[in-house]
C-alpha positions as CSV (number, residue, x, y, z in Angstrom):
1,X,-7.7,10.4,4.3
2,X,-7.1,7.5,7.0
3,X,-9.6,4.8,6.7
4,X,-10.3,1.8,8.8
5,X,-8.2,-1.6,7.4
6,X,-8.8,-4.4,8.0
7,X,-6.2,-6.7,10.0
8,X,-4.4,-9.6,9.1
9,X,-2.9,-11.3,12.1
10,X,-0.4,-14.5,11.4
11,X,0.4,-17.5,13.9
12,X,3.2,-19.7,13.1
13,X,3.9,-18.8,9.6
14,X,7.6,-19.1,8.7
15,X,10.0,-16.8,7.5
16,X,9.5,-18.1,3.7
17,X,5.8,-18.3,3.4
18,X,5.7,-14.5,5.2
19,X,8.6,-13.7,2.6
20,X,6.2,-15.2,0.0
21,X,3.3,-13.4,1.2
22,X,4.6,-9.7,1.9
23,X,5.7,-10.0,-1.7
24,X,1.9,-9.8,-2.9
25,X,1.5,-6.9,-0.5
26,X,4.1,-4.9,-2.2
27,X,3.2,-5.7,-5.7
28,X,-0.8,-5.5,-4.9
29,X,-2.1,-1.7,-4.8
30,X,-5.4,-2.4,-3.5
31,X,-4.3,-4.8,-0.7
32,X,-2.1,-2.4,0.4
33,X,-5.1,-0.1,0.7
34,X,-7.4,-2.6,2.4
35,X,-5.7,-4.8,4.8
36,X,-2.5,-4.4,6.9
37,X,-0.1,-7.2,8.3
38,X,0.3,-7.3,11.8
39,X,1.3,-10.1,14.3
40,X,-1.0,-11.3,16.4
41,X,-0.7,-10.4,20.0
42,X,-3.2,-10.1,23.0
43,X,-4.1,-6.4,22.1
44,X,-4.6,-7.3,18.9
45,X,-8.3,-7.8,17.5
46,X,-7.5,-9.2,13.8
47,X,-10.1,-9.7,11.1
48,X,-8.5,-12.3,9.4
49,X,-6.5,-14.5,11.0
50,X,-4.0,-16.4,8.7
51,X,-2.9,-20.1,11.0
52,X,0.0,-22.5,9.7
53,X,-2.0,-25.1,10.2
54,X,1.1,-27.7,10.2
55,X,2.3,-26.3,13.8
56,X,0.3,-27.9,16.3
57,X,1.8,-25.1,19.1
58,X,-0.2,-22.7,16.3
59,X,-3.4,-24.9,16.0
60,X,-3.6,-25.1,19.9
61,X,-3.5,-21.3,19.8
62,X,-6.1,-20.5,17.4
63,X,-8.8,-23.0,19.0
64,X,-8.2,-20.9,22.2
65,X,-8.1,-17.4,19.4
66,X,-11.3,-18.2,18.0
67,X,-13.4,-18.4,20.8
68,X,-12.7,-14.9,22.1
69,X,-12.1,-12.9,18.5
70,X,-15.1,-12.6,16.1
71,X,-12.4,-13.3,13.2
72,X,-12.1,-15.4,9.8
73,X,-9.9,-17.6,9.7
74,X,-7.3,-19.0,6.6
75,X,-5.3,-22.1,6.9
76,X,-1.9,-22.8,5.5
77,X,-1.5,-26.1,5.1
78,X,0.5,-28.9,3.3
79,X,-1.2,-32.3,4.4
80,X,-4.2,-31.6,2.1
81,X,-6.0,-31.5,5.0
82,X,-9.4,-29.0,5.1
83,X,-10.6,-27.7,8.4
84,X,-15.0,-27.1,7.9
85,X,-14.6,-24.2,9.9
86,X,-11.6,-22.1,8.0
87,X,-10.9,-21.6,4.6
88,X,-8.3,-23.7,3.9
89,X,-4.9,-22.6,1.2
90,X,-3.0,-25.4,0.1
91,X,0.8,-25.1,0.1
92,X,2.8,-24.3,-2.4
93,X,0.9,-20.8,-2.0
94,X,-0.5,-19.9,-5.1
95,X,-0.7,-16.2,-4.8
96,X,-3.4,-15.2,-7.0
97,X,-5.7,-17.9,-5.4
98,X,-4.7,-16.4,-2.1
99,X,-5.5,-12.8,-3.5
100,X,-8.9,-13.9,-4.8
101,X,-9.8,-15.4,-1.0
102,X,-8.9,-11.8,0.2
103,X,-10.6,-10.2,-2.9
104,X,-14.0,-12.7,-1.8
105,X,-13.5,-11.5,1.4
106,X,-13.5,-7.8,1.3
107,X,-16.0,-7.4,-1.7
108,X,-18.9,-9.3,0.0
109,X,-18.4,-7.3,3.3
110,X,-17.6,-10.3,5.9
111,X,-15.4,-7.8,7.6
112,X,-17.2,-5.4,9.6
113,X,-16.8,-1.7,8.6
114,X,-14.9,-2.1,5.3
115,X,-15.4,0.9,3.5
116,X,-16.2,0.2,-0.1
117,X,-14.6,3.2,-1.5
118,X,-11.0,1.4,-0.8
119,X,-11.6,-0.7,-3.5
120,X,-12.6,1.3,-6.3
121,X,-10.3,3.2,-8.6
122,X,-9.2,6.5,-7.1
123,X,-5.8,7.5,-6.8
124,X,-4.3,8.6,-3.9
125,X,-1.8,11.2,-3.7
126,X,0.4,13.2,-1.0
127,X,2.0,16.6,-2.1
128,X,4.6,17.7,0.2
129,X,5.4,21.3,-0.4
130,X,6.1,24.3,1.9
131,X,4.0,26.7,-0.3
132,X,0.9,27.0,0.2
133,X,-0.2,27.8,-3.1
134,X,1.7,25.1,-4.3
135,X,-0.3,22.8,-2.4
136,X,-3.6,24.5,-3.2
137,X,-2.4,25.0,-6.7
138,X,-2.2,20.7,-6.7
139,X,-5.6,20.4,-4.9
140,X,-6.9,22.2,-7.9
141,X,-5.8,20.8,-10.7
142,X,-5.2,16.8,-10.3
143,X,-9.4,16.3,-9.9
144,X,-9.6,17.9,-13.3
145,X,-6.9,15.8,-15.1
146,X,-7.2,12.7,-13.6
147,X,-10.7,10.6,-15.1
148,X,-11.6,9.0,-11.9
149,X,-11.4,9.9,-7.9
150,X,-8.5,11.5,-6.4
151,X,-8.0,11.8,-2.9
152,X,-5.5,13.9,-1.6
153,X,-3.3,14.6,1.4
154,X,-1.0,17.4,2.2
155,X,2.3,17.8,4.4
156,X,4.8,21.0,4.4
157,X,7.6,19.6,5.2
158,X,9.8,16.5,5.0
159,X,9.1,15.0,8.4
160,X,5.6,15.2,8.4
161,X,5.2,13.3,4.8
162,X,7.1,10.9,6.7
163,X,4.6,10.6,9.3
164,X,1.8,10.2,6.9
165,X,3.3,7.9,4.6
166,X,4.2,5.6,7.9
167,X,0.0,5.8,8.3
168,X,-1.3,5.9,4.7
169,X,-0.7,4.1,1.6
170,X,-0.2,6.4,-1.5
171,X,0.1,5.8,-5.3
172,X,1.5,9.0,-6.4
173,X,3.7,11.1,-3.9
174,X,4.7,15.0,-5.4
175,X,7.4,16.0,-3.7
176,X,9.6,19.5,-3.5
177,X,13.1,19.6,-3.2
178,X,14.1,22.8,-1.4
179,X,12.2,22.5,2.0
180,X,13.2,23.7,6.1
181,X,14.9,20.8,7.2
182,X,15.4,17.6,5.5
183,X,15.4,18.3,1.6
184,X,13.4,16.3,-1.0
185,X,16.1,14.0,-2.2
186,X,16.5,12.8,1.0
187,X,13.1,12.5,2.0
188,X,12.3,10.7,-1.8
189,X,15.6,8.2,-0.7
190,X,13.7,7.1,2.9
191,X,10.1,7.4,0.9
192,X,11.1,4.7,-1.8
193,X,12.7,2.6,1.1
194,X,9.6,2.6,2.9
195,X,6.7,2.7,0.5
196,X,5.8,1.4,-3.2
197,X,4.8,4.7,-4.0
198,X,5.7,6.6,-7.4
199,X,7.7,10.0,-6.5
200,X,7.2,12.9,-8.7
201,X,9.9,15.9,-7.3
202,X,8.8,19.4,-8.0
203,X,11.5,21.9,-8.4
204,X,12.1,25.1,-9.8
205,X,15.3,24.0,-11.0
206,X,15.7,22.4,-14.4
207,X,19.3,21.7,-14.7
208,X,20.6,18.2,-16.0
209,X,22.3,18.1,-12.7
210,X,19.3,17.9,-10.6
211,X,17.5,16.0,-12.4
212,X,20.2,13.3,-12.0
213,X,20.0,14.1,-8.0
214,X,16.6,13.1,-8.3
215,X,17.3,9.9,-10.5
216,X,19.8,8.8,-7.8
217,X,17.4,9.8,-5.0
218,X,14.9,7.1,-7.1
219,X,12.5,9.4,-7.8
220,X,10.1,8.1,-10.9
221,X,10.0,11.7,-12.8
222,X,10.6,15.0,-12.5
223,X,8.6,18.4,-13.1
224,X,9.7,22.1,-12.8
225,X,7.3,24.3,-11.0
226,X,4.5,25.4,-11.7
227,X,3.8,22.3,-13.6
228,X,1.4,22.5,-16.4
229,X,-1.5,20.8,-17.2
230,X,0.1,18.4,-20.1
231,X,3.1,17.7,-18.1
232,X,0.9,16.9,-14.7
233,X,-1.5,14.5,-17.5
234,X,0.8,12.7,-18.8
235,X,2.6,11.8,-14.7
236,X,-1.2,10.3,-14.4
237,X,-1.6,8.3,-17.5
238,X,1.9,7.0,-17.5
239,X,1.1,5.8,-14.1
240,X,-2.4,4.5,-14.6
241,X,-1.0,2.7,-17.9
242,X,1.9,1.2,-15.6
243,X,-0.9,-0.2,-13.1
244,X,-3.1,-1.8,-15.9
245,X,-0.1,-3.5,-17.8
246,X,1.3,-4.9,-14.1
247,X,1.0,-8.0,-14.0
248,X,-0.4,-9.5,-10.7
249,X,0.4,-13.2,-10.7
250,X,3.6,-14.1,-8.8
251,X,4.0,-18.0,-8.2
252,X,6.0,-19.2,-5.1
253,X,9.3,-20.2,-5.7
């Protein structure tokens, strides 16, 4: 399920307009899905390239930048001043302004090799699970209850759903408790640490107790296998309702 994103490299941003910034990327699904932060550095090969435009060290930098990487660039500034060629963001960062450069950016395909499909409506899920048929059993059955795309990704253990989660963004990870080596509730605590992703547990347990385990591990529900089909409909509509209600504005405090 890896796809190509598209990089945004930063020069010279401070501290709070970063702080500002990764805010939107954790509250923003479909950035998450399309573009990736990264510093700029000589390996790098950004496709956006985001310059505080009120450090001259910075400005020096990205004349020299520009001339060797093919790359837009976006300009932080608070003089008011407008560069002709960069798109220029006024400070205080208005995020939603900021999202809707990003938004213009992706949708009429001035980065090279975007693919389209990250922007549409499909949800993506992991299911970690040591059974096979669990996992196949999942495969099956969230295409036909979910009423748009679902793409899908698989690990069988606890270390390799961190591997793939350190690569991928997911909405929706399903997650077993009992498997070799690190168990569920520890992989769900280091999952929510590390990703904005819901976490559904599967267990055959239904006790009180473990479903307190998996409250305190963070996990956003939890379903005893084999899950029907009502109880797997209703983790995607309460979680497709959650997204449509979110509200995407954040203003810079």
């Amino acid at each position: 399920m890896l796809q190509k994103k598209a990089i945004i490299s930063y020069l010279g941003i401070d501290k709070s307009d970063m702080c500002i910034i990764r805010s939107m990327f954790q509250r923003v699904m479909w950035l998450q899905k399309v573009f990736i932060l990264r510093m700029l550095r000589a390996d790098t090969n950004p496709d956006i390239l985001l310059i505080n435009a009120d450090n001259k060290e910075a400005l020096n930098v990205w004349r020299q930048v520009k001339s060797q990487k093919n790359c837009i660039s976006i300009m932080l500034s608070s003089s008011g001043q407008y560069f002709k060629d960069a798109i220029t963001l006024q400070r205080p960062i208005v995020l939603k302004q900021f999202e809707r450069i990003l938004e213009s950016i992706a949708t009429t395909d001035k980065i090279h090799g975007l693919n389209e499909d990250m922007l549409s409506e499909s949800l993506d899920v992991l299911v970690v699970d040591d059974s096979l048929p669990v996992r196949q059993y999942m495969e099956q059955k969230l295409p036909q209850l979910y009423s748009s795309k679902v793409r899908m990704d698989f690990a069988a253990s606890g270390e390799e759903s961190a591997r793939k989660v350190r690569k991928n963004v997911y909405d929706i990870i399903f997650l077993d408790v009992v498997m070799p080596g690190v168990d569920g509730y520890k992989v769900c605590k280091w999952i929510k640490a590390n990703s904005v992703a819901h976490v559904v547990m599967l267990t055959s347990k239904g006790s009180p107790f473990d479903k307190i385990r998996g409250a305190m591990s963070g996990c956003n529900a939890y379903l005893v296998k084999p899950p029907d089909d009502d109880s797997l409909k209703d983790i995607l509509e309460n979680y497709n309702s959650k997204i449509r209600k979110r509200d995407y504005t954040l203003q810079a405090s």
